[in-house]
C-alpha positions in Angstrom: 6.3 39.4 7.3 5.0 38.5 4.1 5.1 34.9 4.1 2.2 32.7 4.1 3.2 30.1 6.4 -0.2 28.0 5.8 0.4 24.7 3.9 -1.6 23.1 1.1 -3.8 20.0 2.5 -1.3 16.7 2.6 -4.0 15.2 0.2 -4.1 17.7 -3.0 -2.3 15.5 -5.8 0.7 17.3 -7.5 1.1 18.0 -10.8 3.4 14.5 -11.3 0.5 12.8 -9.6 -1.6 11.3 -12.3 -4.4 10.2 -9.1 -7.5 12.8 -9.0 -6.1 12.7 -4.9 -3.3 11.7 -3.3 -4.6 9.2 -0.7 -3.6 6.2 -2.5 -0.5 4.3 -1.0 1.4 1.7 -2.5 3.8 -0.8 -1.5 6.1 -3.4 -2.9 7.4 -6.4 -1.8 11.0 -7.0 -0.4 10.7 -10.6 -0.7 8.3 -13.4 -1.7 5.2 -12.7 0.4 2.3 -14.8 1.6 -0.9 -13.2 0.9 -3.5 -13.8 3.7 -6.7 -14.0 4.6 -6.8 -12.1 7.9 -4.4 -10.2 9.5 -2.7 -13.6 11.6 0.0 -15.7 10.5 -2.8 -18.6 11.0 -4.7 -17.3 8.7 -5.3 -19.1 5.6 -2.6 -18.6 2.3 -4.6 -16.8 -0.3 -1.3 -16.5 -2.7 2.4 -16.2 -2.8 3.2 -13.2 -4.1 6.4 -12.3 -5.6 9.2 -10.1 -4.4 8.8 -6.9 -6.7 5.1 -7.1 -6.9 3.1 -3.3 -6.1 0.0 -3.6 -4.1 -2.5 -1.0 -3.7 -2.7 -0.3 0.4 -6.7 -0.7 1.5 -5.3 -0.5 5.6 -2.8 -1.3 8.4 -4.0 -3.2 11.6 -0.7 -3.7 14.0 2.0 -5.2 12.0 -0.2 -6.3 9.2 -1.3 -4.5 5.9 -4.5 -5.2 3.9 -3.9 -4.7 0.2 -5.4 -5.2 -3.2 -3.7 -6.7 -6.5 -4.8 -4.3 -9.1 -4.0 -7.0 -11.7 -6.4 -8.8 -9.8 -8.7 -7.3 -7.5 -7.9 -9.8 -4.9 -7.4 -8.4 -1.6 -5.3 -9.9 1.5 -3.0 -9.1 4.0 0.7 -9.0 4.3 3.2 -9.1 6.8 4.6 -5.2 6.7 8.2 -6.3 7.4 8.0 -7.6 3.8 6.4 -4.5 1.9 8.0 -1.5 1.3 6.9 2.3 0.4 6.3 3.2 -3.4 5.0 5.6 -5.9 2.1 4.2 -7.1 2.8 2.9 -10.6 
């Protein structure tokens, strides 16, 4: 009795959270990455990228994740057994 047992939405930013909303995931690279053009290991090398490097996710399709250099604005896929969760930066 007495406590409120409904939760705030998943997507309100917190107070550490510089973003207007909390939607925005980011990932880093394990390792030195190819940078794709589609979401197939046939797919033509847009870049190397290197291991350490934080990428802005845009979206997953199977084993794959589109994502955007924000250095850059370029956008390409990566293999997601090379990226790894991260605070966005």
């Amino acid at each position: 009795a007495g406590v409120d047992l409904r939760q705030e939405p998943l997507d309100v930013a917190g107070p550490a959270d510089g973003m207007p909303s909390g939607k925005e995931e980011w990932v880093a690279l394990s390792s030195y990455a190819n940078v794709r053009s589609a979401p197939s290991s046939n797919a033509e090398t847009i870049k190397v990228a290197e291991k350490g490097t934080k990428l802005r996710v845009a979206s997953r399709r199977g084993n794959w994740v589109q994502v955007t250099d924000p250095s850059t604005s370029e956008t390409g896929w990566v293999y997601s057994r090379y990226v790894e969760e991260t605070p966005s930066p």
